[in-house]
Every structure is written in structure tokens, then in C-alpha cells.
C-alpha positions, 0 to 999 in steps of 0.5 A, spaced: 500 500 500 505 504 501 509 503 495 502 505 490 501 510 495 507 514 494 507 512 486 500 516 486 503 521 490 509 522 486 506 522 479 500 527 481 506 531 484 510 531 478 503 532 473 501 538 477 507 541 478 509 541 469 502 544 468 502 550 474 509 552 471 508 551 464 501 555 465 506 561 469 511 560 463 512 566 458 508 560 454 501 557 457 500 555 451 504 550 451 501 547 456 496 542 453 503 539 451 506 539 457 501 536 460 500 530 455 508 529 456 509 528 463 502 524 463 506 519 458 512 520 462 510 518 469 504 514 467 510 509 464 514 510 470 508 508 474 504 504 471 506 498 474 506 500 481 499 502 482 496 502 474 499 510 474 492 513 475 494 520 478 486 523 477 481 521 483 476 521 477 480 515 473 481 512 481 473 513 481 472 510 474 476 504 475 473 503 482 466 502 478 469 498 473 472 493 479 480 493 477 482 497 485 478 495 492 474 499 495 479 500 500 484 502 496 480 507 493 481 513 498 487 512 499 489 513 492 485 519 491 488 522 498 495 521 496 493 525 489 491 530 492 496 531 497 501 530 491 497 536 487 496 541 493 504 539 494 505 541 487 501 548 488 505 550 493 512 548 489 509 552 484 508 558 487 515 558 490 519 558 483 514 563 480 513 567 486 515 575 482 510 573 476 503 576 475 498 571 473 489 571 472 486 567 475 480 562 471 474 564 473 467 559 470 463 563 474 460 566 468 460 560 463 458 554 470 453 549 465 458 550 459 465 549 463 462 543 466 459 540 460 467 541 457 470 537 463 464 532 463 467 531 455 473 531 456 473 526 463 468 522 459 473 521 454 479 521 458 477 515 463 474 511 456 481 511 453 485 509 460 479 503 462 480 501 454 488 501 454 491 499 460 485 495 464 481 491 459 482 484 457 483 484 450 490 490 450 492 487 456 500 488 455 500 492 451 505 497 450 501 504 447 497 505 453 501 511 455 502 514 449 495 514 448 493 517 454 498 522 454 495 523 447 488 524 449 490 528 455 493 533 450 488 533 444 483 534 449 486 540 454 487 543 446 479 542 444 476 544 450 481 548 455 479 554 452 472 553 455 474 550 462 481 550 463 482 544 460 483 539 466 479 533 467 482 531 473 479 534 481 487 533 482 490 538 478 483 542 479 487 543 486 494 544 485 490 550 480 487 553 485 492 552 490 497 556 486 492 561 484 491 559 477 484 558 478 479 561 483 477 555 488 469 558 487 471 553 480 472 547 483 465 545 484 464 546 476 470 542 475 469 537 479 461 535 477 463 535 470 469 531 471 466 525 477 460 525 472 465 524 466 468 519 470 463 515 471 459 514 464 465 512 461 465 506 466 458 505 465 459 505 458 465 501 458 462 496 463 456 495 458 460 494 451 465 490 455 463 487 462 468 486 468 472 481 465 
């Protein structure tokens, strides 16, 4: 448990961390780029300790569709979290003399949370697809297809929303100041709704296997 804990704890972490910085960068808009690329990275590094889900929505979606215990569950989603708030907090020390605006959905709540329930949806469909069912099991794509939808996805949808698809990184956002934390119930309806289609829908097309 320890061991899967800290790989949910690191690579969340690291994911937070490139996002929050890139978004602070003189090039934000690069960040869907980054984003898909440590995915790739850390997902590979991981992948074999705890399944590399670095999301609570993905924990949720594989939760559902029976490839984690229950009693699992929590303590991925917190390792993430602490992972993500961590990453915030770093980010904000290394960026600490640049001015950055702050995400505001208050304006577009229906809109940023159909956009998040899209990309999560498409997210979690692709992650339960690759790397738990039966029929790719072993394969050696999975998280170059992953870090690929993360990126075609916050490059689509990020100028609705912010392009997060993930409660996590909705934190780390917030923590650094990226985003105003008035967004993350926005963020996280459209994302935990997302989560949970795509394993009904993976459950119906595939069954638990």
C-alpha cells in the first residue's frame, strides 16, 4: 500500500507541478503539451506500481469498473491530492515575482462543466480501454495514448474550462492561484460525472472481465 501510495503521490506531484509552471511560463500555451508529456512520462514510470492513475476521477472510474478495492480507493485519491496541493505550493515558490489571472467559470458554470464532463468522459474511456481491459492487456501504447488524449483534449476544450479533467490538478490550480477555488465545484461535477459514464459505458460494451 505504501509503495502505490507514494507512486500516486509522486506522479500527481510531478503532473501538477509541469502544468502550474508551464501555465506561469512566458508560454501557457504550451501547456496542453506539457501536460500530455509528463502524463506519458510518469504514467510509464508508474504504471506498474499502482496502474499510474494520478486523477481521483480515473481512481473513481476504475473503482466502478472493479480493477482497485474499495479500500484502496481513498487512499489513492488522498495521496493525489496531497501530491497536487504539494505541487501548488512548489509552484508558487519558483514563480513567486510573476503576475498571473486567475480562471474564473463563474460566468460560463453549465458550459465549463459540460467541457470537463467531455473531456473526463473521454479521458477515463481511453485509460479503462488501454491499460485495464482484457483484450490490450500488455500492451505497450497505453501511455502514449493517454498522454495523447490528455493533450488533444486540454487543446479542444481548455479554452472553455481550463482544460483539466482531473479534481487533482483542479487543486494544485487553485492552490497556486491559477484558478479561483469558487471553480472547483464546476470542475469537479463535470469531471466525477465524466468519470463515471465512461465506466458505465465501458462496463456495458465490455463487462468486468
Amino acid at each position: 500500500m505504501i509503495k502505490r501510495s507514494l507512486a500516486e503521490f509522486l506522479g500527481s506531484f510531478f503532473l501538477c507541478l509541469v502544468i502550474c509552471l508551464t501555465a506561469m511560463s512566458s508560454h501557457p500555451e504550451f501547456t496542453p503539451f506539457a501536460a500530455g508529456f509528463i502524463l506519458l512520462a510518469m504514467v510509464y514510470a508508474s504504471g506498474h506500481i499502482s496502474g499510474a492513475h494520478f486523477n481521483p476521477m480515473v481512481t473513481i472510474a476504475v473503482l466502478l469498473r472493479g480493477k482497485i478495492q474499495l479500500n484502496m480507493a481513498p487512499v489513492y485519491i488522498l495521496s493525489q491530492c496531497l501530491g497536487a496541493g504539494l505541487a501548488g505550493v512548489i509552484a508558487i515558490l519558483l514563480s513567486a515575482n510573476k503576475q498571473v489571472t486567475a480562471l474564473d467559470l463563474s460566468n460560463i458554470p453549465l458550459e465549463a462543466i459540460l467541457a470537463e464532463f467531455i473531456g473526463s468522459f473521454a479521458l477515463a474511456y481511453v485509460v479503462l480501454n488501454v491499460a485495464t481491459a482484457k483484450n490490450t492487456q500488455g500492451n505497450d501504447y497505453y501511455g502514449m495514448a493517454i498522454g495523447l488524449t490528455v493533450c488533444g483534449l486540454a487543446l479542444a476544450l481548455g479554452g472553455v474550462s481550463g482544460g483539466v479533467f482531473n479534481p487533482a490538478v483542479a487543486i494544485a490550480l487553485g492552490v497556486s492561484k491559477l484558478s479561483m477555488f469558487s471553480n472547483l465545484w464546476i470542475q469537479w461535477i463535470g469531471e466525477l460525472l465524466g468519470g463515471i459514464m465512461a465506466a458505465l459505458v465501458f462496463v456495458f460494451l465490455n463487462g468486468k472481465e
